[in-house]
CHARMM internal coordinates of N, CA and C (Angstrom, degrees):
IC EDIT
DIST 1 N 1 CA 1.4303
DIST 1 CA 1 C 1.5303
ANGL 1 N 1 CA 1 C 108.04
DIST 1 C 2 N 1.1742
ANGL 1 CA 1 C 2 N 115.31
DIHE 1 N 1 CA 1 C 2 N 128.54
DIST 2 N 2 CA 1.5519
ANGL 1 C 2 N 2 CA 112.94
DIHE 1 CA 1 C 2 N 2 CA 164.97
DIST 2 CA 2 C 1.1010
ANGL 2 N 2 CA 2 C 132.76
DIHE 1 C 2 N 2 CA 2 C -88.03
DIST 2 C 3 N 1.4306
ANGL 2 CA 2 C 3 N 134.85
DIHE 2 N 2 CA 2 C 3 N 178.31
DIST 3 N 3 CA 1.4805
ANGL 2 C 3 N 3 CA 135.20
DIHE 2 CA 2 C 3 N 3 CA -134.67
DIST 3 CA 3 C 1.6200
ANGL 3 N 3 CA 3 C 77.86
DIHE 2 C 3 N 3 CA 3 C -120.08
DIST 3 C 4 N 1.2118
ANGL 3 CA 3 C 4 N 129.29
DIHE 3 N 3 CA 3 C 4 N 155.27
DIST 4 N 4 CA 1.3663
ANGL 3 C 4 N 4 CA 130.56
DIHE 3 CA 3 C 4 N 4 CA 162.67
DIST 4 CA 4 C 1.6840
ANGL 4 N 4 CA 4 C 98.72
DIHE 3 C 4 N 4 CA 4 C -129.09
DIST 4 C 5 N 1.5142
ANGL 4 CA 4 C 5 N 110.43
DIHE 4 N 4 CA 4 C 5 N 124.82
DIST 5 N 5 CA 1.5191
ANGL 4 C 5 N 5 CA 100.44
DIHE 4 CA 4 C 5 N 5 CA -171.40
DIST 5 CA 5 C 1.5945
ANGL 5 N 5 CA 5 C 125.62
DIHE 4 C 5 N 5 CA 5 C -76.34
DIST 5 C 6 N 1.0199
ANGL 5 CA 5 C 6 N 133.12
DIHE 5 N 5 CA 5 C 6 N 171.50
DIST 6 N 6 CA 1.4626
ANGL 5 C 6 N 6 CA 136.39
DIHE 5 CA 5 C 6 N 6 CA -160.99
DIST 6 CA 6 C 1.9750
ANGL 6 N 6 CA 6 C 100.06
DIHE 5 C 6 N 6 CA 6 C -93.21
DIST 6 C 7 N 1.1336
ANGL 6 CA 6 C 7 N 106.35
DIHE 6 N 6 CA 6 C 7 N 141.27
DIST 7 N 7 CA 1.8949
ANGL 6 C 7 N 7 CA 114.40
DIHE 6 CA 6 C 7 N 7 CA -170.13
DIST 7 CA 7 C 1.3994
ANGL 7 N 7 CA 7 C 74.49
DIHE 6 C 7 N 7 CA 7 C -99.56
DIST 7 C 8 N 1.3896
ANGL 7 CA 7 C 8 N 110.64
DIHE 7 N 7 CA 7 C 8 N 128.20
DIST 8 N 8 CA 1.4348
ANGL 7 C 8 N 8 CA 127.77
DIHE 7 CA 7 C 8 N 8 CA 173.21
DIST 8 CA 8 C 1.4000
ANGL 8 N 8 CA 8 C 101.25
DIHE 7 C 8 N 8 CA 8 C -59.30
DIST 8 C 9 N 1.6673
ANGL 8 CA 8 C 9 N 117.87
DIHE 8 N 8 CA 8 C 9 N 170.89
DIST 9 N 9 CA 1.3620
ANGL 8 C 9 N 9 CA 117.27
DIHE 8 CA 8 C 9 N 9 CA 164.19
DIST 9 CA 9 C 1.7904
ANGL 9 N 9 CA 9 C 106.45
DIHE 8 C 9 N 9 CA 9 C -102.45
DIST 9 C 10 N 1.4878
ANGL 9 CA 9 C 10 N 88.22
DIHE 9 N 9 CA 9 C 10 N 160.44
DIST 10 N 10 CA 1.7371
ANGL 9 C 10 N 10 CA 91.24
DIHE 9 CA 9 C 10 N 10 CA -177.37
DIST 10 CA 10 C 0.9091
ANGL 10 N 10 CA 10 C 103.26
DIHE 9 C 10 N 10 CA 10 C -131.70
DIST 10 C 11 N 1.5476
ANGL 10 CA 10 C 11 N 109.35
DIHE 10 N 10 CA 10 C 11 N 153.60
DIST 11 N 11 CA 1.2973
ANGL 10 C 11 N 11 CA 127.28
DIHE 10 CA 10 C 11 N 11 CA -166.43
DIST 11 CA 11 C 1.8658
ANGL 11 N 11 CA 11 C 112.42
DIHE 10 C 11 N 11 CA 11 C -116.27
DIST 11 C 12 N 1.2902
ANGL 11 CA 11 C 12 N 110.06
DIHE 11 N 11 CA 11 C 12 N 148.79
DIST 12 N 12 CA 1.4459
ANGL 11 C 12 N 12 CA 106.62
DIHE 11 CA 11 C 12 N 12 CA 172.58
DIST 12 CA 12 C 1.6834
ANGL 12 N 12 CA 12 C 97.39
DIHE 11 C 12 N 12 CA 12 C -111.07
DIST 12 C 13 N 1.7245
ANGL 12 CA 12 C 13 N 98.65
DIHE 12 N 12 CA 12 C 13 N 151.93
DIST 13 N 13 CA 1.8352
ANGL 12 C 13 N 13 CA 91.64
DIHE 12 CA 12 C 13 N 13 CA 170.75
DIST 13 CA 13 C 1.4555
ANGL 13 N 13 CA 13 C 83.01
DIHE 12 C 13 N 13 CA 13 C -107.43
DIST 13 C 14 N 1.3863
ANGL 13 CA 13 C 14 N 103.22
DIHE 13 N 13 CA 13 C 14 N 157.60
DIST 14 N 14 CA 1.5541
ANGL 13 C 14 N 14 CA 123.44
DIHE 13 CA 13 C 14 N 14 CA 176.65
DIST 14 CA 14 C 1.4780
ANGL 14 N 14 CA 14 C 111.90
DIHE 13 C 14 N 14 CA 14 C -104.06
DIST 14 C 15 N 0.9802
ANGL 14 CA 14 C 15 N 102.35
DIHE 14 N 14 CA 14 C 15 N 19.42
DIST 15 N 15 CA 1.7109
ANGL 14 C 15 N 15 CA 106.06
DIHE 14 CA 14 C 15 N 15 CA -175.40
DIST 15 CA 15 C 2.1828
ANGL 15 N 15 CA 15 C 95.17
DIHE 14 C 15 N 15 CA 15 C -100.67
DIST 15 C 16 N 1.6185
ANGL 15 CA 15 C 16 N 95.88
DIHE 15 N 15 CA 15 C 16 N -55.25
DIST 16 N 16 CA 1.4858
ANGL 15 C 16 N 16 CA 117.40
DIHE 15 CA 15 C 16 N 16 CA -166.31
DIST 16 CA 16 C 1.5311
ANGL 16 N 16 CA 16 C 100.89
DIHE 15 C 16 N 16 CA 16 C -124.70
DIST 16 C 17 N 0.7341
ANGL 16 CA 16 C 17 N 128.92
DIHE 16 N 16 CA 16 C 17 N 46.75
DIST 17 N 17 CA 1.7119
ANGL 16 C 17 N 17 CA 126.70
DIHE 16 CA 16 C 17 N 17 CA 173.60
DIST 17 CA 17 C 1.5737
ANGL 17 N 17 CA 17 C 102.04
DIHE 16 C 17 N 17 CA 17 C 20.02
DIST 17 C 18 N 1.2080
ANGL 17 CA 17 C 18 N 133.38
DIHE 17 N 17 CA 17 C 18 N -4.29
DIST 18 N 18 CA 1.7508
ANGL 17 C 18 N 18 CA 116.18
DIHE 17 CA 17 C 18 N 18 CA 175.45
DIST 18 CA 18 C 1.6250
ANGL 18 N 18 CA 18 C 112.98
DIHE 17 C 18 N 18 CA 18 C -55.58
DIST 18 C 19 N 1.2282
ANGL 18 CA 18 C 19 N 114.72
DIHE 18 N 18 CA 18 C 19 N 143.75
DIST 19 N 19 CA 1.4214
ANGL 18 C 19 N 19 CA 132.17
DIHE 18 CA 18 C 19 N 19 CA 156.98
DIST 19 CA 19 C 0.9891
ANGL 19 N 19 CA 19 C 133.05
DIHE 18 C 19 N 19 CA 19 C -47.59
DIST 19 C 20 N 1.4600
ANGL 19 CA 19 C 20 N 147.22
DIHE 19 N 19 CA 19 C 20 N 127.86
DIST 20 N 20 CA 1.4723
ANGL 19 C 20 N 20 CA 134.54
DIHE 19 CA 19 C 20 N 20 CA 164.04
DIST 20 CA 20 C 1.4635
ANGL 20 N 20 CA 20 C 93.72
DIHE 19 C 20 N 20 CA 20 C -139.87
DIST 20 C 21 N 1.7605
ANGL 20 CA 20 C 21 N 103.55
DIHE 20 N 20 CA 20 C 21 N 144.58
DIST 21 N 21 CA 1.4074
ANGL 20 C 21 N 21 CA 141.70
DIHE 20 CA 20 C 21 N 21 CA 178.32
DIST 21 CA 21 C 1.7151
ANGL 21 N 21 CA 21 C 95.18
DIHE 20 C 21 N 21 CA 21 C -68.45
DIST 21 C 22 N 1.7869
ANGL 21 CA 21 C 22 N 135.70
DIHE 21 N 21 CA 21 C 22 N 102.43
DIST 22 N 22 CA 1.7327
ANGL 21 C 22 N 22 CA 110.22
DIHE 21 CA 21 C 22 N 22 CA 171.58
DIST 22 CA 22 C 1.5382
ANGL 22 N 22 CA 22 C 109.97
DIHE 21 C 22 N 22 CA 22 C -54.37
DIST 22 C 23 N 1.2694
ANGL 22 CA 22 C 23 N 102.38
DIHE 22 N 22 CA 22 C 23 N 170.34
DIST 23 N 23 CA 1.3227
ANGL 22 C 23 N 23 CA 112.11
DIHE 22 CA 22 C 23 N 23 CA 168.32
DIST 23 CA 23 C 1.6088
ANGL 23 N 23 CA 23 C 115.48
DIHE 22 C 23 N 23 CA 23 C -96.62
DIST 23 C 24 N 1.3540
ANGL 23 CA 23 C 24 N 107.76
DIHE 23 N 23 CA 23 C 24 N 143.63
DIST 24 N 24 CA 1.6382
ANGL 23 C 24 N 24 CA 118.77
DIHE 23 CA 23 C 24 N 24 CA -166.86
DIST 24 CA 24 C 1.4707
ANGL 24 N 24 CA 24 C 87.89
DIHE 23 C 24 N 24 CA 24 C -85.19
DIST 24 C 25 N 1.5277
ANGL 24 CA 24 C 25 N 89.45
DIHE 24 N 24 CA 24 C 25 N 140.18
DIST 25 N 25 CA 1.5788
ANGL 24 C 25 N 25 CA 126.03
DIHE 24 CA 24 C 25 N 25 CA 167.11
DIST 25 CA 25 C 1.7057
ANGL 25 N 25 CA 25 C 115.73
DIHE 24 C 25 N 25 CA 25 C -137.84
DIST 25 C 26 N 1.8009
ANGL 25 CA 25 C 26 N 83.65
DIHE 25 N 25 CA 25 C 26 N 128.44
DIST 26 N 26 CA 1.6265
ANGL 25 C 26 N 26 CA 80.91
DIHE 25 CA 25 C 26 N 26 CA -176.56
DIST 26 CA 26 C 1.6415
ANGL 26 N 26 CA 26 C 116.33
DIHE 25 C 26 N 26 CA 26 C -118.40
DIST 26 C 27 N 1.4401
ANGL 26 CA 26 C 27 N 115.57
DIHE 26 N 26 CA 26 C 27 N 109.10
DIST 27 N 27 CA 0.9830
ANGL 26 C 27 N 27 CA 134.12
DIHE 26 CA 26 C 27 N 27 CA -157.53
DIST 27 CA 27 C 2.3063
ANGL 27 N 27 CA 27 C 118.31
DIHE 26 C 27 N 27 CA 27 C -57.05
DIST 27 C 28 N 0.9030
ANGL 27 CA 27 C 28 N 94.48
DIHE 27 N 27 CA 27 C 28 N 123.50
DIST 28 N 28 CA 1.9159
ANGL 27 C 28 N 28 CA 85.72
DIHE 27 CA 27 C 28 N 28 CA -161.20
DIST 28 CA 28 C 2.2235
ANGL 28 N 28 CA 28 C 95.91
DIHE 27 C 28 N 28 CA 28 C -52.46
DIST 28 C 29 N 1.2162
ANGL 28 CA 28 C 29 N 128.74
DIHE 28 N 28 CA 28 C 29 N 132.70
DIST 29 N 29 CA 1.4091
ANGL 28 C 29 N 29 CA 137.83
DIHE 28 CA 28 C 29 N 29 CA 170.11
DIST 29 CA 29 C 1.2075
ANGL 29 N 29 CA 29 C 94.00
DIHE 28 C 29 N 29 CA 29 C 98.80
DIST 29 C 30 N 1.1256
ANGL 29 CA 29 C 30 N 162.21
DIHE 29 N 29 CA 29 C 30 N 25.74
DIST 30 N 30 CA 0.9089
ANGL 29 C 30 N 30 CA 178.16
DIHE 29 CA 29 C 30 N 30 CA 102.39
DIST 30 CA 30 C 1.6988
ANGL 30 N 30 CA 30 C 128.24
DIHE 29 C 30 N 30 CA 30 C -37.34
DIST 30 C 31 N 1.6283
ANGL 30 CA 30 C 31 N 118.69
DIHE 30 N 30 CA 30 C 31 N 124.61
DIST 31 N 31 CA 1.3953
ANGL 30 C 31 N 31 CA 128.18
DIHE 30 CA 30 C 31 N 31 CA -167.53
DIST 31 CA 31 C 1.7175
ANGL 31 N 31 CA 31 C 104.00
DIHE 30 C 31 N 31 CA 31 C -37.94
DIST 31 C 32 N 0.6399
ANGL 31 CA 31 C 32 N 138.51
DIHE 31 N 31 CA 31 C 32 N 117.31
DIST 32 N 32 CA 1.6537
ANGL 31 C 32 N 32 CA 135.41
DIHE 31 CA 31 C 32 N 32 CA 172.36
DIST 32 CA 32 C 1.5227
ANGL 32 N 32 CA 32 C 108.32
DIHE 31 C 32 N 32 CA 32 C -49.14
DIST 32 C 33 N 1.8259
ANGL 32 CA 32 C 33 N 117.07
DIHE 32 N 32 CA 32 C 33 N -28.91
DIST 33 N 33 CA 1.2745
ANGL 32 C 33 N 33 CA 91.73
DIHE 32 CA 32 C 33 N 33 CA 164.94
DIST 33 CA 33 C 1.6773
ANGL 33 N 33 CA 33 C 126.46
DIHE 32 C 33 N 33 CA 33 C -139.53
DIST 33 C 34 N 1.2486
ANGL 33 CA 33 C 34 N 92.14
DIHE 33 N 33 CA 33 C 34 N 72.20
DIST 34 N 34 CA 1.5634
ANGL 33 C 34 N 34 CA 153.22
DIHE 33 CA 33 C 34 N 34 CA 178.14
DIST 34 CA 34 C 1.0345
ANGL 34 N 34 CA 34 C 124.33
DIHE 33 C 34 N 34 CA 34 C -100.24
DIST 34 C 35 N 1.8250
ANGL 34 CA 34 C 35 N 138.18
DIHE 34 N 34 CA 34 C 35 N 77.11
DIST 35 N 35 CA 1.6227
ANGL 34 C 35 N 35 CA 116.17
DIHE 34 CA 34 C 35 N 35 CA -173.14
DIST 35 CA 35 C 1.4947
ANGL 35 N 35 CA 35 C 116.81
DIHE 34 C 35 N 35 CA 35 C -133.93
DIST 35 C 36 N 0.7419
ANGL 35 CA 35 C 36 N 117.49
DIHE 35 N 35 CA 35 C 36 N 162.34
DIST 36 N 36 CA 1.5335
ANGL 35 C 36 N 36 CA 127.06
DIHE 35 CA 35 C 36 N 36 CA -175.77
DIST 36 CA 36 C 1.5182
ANGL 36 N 36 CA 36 C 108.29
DIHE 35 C 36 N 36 CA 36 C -119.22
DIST 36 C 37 N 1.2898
ANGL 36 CA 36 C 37 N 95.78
DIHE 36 N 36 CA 36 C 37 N 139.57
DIST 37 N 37 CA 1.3976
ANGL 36 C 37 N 37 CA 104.74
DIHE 36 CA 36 C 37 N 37 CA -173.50
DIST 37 CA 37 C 1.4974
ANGL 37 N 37 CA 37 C 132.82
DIHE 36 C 37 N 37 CA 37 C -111.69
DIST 37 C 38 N 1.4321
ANGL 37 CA 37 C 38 N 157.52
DIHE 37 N 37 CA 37 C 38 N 111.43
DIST 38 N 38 CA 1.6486
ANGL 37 C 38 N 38 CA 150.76
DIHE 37 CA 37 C 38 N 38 CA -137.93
DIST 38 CA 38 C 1.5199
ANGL 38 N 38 CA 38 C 92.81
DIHE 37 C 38 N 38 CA 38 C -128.11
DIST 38 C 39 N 1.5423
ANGL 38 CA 38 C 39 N 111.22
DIHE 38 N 38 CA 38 C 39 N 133.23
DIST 39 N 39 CA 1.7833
ANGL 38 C 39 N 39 CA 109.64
DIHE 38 CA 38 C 39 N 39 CA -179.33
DIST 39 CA 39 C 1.5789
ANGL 39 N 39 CA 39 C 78.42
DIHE 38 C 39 N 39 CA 39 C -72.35
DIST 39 C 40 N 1.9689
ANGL 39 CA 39 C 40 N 70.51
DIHE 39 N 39 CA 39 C 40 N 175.73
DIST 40 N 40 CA 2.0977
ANGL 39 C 40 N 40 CA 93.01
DIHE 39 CA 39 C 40 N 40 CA -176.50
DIST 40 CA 40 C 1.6284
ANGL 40 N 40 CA 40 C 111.86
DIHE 39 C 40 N 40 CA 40 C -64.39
DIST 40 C 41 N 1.4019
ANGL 40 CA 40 C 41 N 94.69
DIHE 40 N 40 CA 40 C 41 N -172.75
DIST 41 N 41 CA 1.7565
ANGL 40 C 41 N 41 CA 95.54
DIHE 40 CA 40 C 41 N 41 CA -170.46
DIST 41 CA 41 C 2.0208
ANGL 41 N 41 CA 41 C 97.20
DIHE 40 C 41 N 41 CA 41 C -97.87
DIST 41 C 42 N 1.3989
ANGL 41 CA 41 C 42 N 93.37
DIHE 41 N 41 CA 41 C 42 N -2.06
DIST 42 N 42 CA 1.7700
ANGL 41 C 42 N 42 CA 97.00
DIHE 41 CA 41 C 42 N 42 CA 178.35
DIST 42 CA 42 C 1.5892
ANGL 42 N 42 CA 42 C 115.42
DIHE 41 C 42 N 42 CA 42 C -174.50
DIST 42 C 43 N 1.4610
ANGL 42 CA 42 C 43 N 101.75
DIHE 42 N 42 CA 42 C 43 N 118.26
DIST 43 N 43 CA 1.9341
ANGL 42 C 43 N 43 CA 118.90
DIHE 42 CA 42 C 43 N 43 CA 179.69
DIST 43 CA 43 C 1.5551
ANGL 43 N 43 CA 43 C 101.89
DIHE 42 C 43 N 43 CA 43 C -34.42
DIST 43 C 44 N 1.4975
ANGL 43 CA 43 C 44 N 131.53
DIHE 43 N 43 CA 43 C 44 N 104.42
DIST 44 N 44 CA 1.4510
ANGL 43 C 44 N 44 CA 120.77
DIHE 43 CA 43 C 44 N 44 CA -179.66
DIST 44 CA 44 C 1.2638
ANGL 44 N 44 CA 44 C 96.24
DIHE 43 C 44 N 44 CA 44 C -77.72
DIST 44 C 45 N 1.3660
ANGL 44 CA 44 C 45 N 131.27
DIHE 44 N 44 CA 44 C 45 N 54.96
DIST 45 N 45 CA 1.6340
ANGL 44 C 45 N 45 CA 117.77
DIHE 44 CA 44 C 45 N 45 CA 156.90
DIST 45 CA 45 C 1.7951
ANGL 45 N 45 CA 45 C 94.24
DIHE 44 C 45 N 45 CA 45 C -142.38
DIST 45 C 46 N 0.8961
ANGL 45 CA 45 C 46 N 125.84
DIHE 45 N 45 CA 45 C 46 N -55.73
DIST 46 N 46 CA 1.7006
ANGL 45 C 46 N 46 CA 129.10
DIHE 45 CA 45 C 46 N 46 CA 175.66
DIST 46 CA 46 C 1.5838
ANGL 46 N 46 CA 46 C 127.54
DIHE 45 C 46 N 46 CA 46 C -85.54
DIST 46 C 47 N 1.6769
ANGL 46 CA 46 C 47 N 92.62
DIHE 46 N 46 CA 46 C 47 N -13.81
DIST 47 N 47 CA 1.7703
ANGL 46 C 47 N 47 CA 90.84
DIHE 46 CA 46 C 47 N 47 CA -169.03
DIST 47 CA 47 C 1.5161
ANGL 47 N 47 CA 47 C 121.44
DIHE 46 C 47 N 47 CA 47 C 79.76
DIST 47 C 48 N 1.2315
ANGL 47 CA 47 C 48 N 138.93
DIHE 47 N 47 CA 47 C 48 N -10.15
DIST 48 N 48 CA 1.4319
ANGL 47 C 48 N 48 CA 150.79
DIHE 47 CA 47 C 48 N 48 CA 156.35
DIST 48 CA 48 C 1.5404
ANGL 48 N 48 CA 48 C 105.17
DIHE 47 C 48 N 48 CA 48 C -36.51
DIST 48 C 49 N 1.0189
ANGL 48 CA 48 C 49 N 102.78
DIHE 48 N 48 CA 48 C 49 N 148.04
DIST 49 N 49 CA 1.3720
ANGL 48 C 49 N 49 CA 152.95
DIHE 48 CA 48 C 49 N 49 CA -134.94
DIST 49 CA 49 C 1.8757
ANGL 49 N 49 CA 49 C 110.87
DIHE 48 C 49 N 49 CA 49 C -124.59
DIST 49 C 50 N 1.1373
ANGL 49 CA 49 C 50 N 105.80
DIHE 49 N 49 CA 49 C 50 N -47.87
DIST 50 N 50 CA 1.4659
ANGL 49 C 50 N 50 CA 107.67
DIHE 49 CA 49 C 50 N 50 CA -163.12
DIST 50 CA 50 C 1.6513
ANGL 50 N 50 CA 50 C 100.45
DIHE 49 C 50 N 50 CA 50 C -132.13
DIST 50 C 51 N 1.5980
ANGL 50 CA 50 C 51 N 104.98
DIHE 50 N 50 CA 50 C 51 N 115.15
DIST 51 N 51 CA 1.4467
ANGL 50 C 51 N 51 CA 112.92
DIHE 50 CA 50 C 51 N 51 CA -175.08
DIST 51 CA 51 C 1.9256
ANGL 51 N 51 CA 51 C 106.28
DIHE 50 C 51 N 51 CA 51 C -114.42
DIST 51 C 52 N 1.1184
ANGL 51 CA 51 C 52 N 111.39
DIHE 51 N 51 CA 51 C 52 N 145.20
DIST 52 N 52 CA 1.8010
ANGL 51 C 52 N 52 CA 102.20
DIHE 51 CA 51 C 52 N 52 CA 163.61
DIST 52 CA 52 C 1.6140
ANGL 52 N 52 CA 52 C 101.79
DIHE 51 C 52 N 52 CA 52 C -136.58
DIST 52 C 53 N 1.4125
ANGL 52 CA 52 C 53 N 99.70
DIHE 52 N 52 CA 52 C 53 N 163.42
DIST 53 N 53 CA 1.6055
ANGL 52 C 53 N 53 CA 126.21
DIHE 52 CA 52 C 53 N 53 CA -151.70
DIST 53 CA 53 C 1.8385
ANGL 53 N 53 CA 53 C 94.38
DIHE 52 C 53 N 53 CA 53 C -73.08
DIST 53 C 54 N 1.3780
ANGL 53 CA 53 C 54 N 97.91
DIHE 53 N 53 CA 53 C 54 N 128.70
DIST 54 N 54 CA 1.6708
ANGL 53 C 54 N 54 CA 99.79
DIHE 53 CA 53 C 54 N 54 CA -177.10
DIST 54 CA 54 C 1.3213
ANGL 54 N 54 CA 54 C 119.71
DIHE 53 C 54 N 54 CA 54 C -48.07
DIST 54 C 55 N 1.5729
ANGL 54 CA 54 C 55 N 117.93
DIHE 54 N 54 CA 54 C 55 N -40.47
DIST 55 N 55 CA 1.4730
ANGL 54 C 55 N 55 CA 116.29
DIHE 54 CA 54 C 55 N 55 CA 156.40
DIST 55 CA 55 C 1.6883
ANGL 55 N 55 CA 55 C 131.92
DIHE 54 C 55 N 55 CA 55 C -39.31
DIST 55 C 56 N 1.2069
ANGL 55 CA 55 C 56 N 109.86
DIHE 55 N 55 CA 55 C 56 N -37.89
DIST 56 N 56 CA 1.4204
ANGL 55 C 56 N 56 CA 131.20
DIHE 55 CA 55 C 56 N 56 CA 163.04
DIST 56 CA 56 C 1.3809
ANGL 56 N 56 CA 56 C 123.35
DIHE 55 C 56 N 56 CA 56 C -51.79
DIST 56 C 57 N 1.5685
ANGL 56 CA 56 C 57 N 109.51
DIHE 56 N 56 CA 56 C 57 N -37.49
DIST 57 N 57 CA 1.5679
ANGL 56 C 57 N 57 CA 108.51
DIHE 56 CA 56 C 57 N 57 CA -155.18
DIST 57 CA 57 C 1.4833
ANGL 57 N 57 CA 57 C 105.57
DIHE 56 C 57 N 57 CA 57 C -75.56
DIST 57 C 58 N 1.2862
ANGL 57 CA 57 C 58 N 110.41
DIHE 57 N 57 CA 57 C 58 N -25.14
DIST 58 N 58 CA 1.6127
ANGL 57 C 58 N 58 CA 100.75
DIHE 57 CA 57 C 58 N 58 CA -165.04
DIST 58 CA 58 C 1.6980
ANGL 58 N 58 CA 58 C 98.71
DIHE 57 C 58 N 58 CA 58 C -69.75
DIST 58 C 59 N 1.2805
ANGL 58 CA 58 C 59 N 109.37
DIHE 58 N 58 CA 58 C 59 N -13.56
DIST 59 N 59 CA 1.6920
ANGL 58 C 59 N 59 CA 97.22
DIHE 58 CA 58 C 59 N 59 CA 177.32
DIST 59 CA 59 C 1.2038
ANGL 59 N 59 CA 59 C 109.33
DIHE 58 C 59 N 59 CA 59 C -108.57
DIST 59 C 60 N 1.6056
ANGL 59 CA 59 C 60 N 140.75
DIHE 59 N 59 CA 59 C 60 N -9.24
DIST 60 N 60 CA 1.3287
ANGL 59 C 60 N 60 CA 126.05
DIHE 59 CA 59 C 60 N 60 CA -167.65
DIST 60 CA 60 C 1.3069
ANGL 60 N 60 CA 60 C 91.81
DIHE 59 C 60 N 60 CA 60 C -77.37
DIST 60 C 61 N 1.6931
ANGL 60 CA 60 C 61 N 89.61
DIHE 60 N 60 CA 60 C 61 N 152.40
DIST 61 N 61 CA 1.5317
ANGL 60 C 61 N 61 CA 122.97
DIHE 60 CA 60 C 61 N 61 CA 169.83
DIST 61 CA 61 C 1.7248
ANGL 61 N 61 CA 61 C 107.74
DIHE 60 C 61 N 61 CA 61 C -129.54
DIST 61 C 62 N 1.1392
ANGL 61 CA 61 C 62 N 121.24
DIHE 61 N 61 CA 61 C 62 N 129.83
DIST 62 N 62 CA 1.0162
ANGL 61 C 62 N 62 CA 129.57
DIHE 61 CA 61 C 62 N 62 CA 161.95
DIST 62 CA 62 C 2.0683
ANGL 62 N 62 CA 62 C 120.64
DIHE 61 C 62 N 62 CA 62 C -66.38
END
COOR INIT
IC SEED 1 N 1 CA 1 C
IC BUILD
């Protein structure tokens, strides 16, 4: 059986609408290839702070 790889999660910054790829985290008891993903700790284009899940954006409201 083959492995089919995981579509990263993406992030929107709400500061600058740019994109970011989260970063994979692999949780300890957990499938090894199985991952979860957390946006960055900062928008490398604005410096922002507060990101939500691209699926999300078409509905967030501030």
């Amino acid at each position: 059986m083959s492995h089919t790889p995981d579509d990263p999660e993406q992030y929107v910054c709400e500061s600058c609408q740019i994109t970011h790829v989260g970063t994979p985290i692999h949780e300890p008891g957990t499938d090894f290839a199985e991952h979860d993903y957390e946006p960055p700790d900062a928008c490398g284009a604005c410096g922002g702070t507060s990101f939500v899940r691209i699926e999300e954006w078409a509905h967030h409201h501030e």
